[in-house]
C-alpha positions as CSV (number, residue, x, y, z in Angstrom):
1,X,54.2,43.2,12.0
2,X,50.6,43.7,11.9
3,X,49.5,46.6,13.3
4,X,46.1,46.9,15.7
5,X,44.0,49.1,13.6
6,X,42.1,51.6,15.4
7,X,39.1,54.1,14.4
8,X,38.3,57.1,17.0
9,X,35.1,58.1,17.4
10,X,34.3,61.5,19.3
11,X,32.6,64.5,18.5
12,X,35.4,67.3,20.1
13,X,37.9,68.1,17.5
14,X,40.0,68.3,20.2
15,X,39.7,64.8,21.9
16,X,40.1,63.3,18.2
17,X,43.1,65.0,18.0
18,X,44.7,64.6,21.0
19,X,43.7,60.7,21.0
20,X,45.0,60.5,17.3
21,X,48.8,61.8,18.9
22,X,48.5,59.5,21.7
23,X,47.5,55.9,19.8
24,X,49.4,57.2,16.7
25,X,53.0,57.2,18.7
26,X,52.7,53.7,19.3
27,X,54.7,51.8,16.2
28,X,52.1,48.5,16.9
29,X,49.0,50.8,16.7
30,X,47.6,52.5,13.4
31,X,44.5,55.2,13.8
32,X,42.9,54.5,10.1
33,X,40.5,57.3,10.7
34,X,38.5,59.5,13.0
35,X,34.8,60.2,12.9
36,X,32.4,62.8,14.3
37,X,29.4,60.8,15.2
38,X,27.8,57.4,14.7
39,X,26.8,58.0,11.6
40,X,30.0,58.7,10.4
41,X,31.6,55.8,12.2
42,X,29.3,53.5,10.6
43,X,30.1,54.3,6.9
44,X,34.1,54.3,7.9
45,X,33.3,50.8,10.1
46,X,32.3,49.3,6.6
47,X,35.4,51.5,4.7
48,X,38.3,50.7,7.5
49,X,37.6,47.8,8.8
50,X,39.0,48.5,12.1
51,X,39.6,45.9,14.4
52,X,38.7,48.2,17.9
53,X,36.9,51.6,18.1
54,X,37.5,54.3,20.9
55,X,34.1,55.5,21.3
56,X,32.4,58.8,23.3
57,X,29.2,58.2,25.2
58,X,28.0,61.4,24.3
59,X,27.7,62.3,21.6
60,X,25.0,64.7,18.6
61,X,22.5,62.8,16.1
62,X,23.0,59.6,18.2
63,X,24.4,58.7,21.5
64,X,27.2,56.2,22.0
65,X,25.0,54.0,24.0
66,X,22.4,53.4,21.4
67,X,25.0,53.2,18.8
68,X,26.8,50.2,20.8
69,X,23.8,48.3,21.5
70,X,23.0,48.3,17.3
71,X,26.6,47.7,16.7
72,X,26.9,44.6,18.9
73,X,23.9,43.0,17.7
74,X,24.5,43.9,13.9
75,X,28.6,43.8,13.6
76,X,30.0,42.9,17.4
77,X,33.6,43.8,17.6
78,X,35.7,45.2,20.4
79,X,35.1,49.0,21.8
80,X,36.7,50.8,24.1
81,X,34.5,53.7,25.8
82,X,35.9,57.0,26.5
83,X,33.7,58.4,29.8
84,X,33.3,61.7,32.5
85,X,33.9,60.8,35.6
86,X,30.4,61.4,36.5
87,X,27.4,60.0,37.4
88,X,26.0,59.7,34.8
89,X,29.1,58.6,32.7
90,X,29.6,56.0,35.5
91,X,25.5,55.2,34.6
92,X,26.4,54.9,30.8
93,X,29.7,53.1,31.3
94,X,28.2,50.4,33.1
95,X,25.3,50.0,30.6
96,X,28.3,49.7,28.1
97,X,29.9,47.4,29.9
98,X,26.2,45.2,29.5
99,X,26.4,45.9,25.8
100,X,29.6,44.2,25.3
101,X,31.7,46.8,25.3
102,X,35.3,45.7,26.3
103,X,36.5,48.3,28.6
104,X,36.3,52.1,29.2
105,X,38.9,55.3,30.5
106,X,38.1,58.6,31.5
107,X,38.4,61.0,29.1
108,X,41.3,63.1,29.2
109,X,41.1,66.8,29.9
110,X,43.0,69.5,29.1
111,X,44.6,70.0,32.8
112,X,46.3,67.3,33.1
113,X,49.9,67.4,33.8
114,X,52.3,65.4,31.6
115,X,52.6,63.2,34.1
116,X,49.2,62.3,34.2
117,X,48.8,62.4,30.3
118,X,51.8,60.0,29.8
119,X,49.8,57.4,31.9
120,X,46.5,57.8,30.2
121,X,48.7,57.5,27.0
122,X,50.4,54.3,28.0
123,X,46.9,52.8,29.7
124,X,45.1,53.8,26.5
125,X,47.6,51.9,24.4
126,X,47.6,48.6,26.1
127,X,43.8,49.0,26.3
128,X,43.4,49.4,22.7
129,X,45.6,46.3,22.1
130,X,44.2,44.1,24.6
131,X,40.6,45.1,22.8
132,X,41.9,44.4,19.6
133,X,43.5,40.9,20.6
134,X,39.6,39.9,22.2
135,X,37.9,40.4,18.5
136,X,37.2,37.0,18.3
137,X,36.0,36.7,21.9
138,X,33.7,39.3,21.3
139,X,32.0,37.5,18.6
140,X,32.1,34.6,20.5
141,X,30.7,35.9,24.2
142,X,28.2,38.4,23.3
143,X,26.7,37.7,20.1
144,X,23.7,39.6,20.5
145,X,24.8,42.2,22.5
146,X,22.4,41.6,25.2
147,X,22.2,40.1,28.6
148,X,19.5,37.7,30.1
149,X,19.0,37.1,33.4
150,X,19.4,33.5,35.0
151,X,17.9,31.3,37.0
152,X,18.7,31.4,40.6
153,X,20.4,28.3,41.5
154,X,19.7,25.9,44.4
155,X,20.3,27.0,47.8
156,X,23.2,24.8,49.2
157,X,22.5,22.1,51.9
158,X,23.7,22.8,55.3
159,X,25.8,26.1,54.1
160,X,26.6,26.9,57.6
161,X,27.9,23.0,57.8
162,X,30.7,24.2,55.3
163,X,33.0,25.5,57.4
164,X,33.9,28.3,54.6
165,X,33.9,31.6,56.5
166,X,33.9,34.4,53.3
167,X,33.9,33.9,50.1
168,X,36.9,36.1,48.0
169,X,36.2,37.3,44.4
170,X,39.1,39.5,42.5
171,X,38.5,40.8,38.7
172,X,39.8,43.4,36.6
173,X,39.3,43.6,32.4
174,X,35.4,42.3,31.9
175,X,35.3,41.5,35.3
176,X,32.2,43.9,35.9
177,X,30.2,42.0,33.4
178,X,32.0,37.8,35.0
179,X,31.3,39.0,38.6
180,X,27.6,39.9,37.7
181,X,27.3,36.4,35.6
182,X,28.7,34.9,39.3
183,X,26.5,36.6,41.7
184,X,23.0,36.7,39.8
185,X,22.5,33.4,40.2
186,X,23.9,32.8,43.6
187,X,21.4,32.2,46.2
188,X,21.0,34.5,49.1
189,X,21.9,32.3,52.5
190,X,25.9,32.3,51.4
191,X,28.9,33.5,53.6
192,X,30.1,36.6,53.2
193,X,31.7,37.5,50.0
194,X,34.6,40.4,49.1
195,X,35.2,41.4,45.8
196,X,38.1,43.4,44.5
197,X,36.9,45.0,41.0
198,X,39.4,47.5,39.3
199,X,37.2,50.2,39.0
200,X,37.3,54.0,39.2
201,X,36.0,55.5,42.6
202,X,33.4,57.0,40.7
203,X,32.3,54.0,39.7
204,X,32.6,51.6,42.3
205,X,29.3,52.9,44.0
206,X,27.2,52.9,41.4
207,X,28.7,49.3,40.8
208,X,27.7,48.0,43.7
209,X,24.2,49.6,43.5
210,X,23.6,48.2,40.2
211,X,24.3,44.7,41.1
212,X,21.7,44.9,44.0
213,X,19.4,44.9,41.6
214,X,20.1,42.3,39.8
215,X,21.0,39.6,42.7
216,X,19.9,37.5,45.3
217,X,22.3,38.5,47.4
218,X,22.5,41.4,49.1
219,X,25.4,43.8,47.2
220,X,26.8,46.8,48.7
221,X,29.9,48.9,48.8
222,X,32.0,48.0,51.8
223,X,32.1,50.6,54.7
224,X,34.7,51.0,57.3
225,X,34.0,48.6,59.9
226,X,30.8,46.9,58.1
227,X,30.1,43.5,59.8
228,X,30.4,40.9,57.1
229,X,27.3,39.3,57.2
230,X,26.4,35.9,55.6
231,X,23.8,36.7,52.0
232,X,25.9,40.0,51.7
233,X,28.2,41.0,49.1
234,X,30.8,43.7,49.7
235,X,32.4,45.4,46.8
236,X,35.5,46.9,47.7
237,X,35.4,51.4,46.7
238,X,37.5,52.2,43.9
239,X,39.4,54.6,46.4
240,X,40.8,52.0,49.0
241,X,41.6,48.5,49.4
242,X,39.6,46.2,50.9
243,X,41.0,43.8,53.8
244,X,39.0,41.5,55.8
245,X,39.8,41.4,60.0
246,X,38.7,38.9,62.0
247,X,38.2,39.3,65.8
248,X,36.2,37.7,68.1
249,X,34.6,35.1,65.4
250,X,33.4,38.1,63.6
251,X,34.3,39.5,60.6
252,X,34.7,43.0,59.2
253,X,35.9,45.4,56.8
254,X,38.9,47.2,56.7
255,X,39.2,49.8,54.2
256,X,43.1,50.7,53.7
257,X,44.8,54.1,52.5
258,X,47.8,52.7,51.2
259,X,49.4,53.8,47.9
260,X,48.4,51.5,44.9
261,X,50.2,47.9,44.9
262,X,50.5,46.0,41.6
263,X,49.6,49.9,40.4
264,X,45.9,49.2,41.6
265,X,43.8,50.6,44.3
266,X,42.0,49.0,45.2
267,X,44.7,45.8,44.8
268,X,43.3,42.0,44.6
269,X,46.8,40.9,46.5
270,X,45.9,43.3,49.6
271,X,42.3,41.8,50.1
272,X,43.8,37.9,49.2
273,X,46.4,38.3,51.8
274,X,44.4,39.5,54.3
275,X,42.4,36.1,54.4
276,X,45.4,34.3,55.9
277,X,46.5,37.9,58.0
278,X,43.3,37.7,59.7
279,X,43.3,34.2,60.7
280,X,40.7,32.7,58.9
281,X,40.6,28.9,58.8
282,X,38.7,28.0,55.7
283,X,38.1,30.2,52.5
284,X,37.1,30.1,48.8
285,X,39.2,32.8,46.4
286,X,38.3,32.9,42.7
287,X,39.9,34.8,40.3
288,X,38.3,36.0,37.0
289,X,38.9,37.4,34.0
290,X,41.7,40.6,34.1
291,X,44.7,42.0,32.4
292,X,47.8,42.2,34.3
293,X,48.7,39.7,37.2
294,X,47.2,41.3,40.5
295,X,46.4,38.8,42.9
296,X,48.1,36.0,41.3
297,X,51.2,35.4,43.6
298,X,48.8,36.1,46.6
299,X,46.4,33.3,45.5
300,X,49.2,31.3,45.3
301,X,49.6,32.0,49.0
302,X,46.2,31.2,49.5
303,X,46.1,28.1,48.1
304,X,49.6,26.7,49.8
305,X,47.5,27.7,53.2
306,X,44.8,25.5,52.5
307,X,42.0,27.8,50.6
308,X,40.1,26.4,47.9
309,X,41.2,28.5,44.9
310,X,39.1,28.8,41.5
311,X,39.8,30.5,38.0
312,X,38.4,31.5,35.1
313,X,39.3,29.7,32.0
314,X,41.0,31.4,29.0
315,X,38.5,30.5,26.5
316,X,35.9,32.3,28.9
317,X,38.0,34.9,29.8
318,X,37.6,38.6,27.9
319,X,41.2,38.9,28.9
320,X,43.4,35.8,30.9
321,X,45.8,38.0,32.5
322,X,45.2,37.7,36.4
323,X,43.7,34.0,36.1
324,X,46.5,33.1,33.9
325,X,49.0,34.3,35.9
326,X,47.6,32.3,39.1
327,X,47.3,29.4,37.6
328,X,51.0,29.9,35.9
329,X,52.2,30.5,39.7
330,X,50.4,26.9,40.6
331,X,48.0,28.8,42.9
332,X,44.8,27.3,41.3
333,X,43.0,24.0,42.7
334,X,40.5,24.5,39.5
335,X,40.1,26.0,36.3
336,X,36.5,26.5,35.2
337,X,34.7,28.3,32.4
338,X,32.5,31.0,34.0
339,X,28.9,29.5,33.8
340,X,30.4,27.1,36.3
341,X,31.2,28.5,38.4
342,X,28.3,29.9,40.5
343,X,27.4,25.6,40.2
344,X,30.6,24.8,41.8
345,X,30.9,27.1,44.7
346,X,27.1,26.1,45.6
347,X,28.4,22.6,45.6
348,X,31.7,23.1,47.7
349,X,29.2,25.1,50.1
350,X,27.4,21.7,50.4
351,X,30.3,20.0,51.4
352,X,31.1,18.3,47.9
């Protein structure tokens, strides 16, 4: 068996070391070396060859950001990002994400019970592996490491003559990078739209913030009670889940305490399902790219109700986990690669 070869990068002699135990416990998973800073991990990137780096944000001599931009436009490969809870690790994540990094976790601390250490171990692993098994992906999606802005598309004809009352979005693994290809180009006078992003709750904010600036649309994170308003997006907080009520014609959001389902808070499934809970008679739910299967069986549910259902291709996908898995359950009405699918909800807003 070949095993997913991994190279940490951190300045803490203790992180190495404790990150070196965690990955090197896995039998599928072989830590070829550890460096101190970017300079170091660029002469053992060219000795190793590793297929994924674990990477610190900050960092001495050169800070992880700078280092991923010039690694994704001179040798792109998968890297995961080890980040403080912060604000201004949630800052740097997000500009990771940009760069083409794959995914990120919060770096572990030395409080943390065994509990909580035996599930950063475990969500680590399947991390690193998931990164590693996206290498070619990586080459393929970002090649230079960059992003450049679209083109806002057409406004739909007569979007109000769709009957579509809100628009559902779920993602997890490179969603934050798919849901901001989606949106950019969306133009503003859309119905509401609800998005269910894994994402820390120190995150989610700052999220939501960050695609405001880069949209048409309107893009918040959803508030108790917000009226959903048409030309708004509302990103669910990475604290609660996100349902949608409908009373009176009107809807709003419902933000739910509940412990994790499919082990996510917020949960695609809660925020599918309450589509059909609250009554509403004609939706669109798309599901992009994610690991794991949140949301699938609910989109299933969507779809036998009538809902036009959408997901991400594989070959578009950083990971086709949730998408997968919905289209696996026969939930999906279409499978599209994501550049289309801005284009096709535009169109099924104009009533083709």
């Amino acid at each position: 068996m070949e095993k997913h070869k991994v190279l940490i990068v951190d300045d803490s002699a203790v992180v190495r070391k404790v990150l070196f135990e965690l990955l090197s416990s896995d039998p599928e998973i072989e830590v070829v070396d550890t460096a101190v800073d970017p300079y170091d991990a660029r002469d053992k990137i060219k000795e190793h060859r590793p297929d994924v780096l674990t990477l610190d944000i900050e960092m001495p001599k050169m800070d992880g950001i700078t280092f991923l931009r010039n690694l994704m436009k001179l040798n792109p490969m998968p890297v995961v990002m080890l980040s403080t809870l912060t604000h201004k690790g949630a800052d740097a994540t997000l500009q990771a994400l940009e760069l083409g990094a794959v995914d990120f976790m919060p770096k572990p601390t030395m409080s943390q019970s065994d509990s909580a250490l035996n599930m950063f171990q475990d969500e680590l692993r399947q991390k690193v592996k998931m990164a590693s098994a996206s290498a070619k992906k990586i080459k393929f999606m970002r090649p230079a490491g960059e992003h450049v802005a679209k083109p806002t598309l057409t406004a739909p004809v007569a979007v109000n003559g769709s009957g579509v009352e809100v628009i559902a979005i779920g993602a997890s693994t490179g969603g934050t990078e798919a849901l901001r290809d989606v949106l950019e180009v969306l133009p503003a006078n859309l119905p509401p739209i609800v998005v269910t992003q894994h994402i820390p709750a120190s995150f989610s904010e700052r999220f939501a913030n960050r695609l405001n600036t880069q949209c048409a649309l309107t893009v918040k994170q959803a508030e108790e009670g917000d009226i959903l308003k048409p030309g708004h997006v509302y990103i669910a907080p990475g604290s609660h889940h996100l349902r949608v009520k409908k009373q009176a014609n009107i809807l709003s959001a419902v933000l739910d305490d509940r412990e994790p389902v499919n082990r996510h808070k917020p949960s695609v499934e809660v925020m599918f399902d309450s589509l059909t809970d609250a009554g509403i008679v004609k939706a669109v739910s798309i599901m992009l790219t994610g690991m794991g299967d949140d949301g699938a069986v609910a989109m299933k549910r969507l779809n036998d109700h009538g809902y036009h259902t959408i997901a991400q291709d594989e070959q578009t996908s950083l990971v086709w986990g949730m998408p997968g898995m919905a289209v696996k359950h026969g939930g999906v009405q279409e499978v599209l690669a994501l550049n289309k699918i801005s284009e096709r909800l535009v169109q099924l807003l104009s009533g083709k």
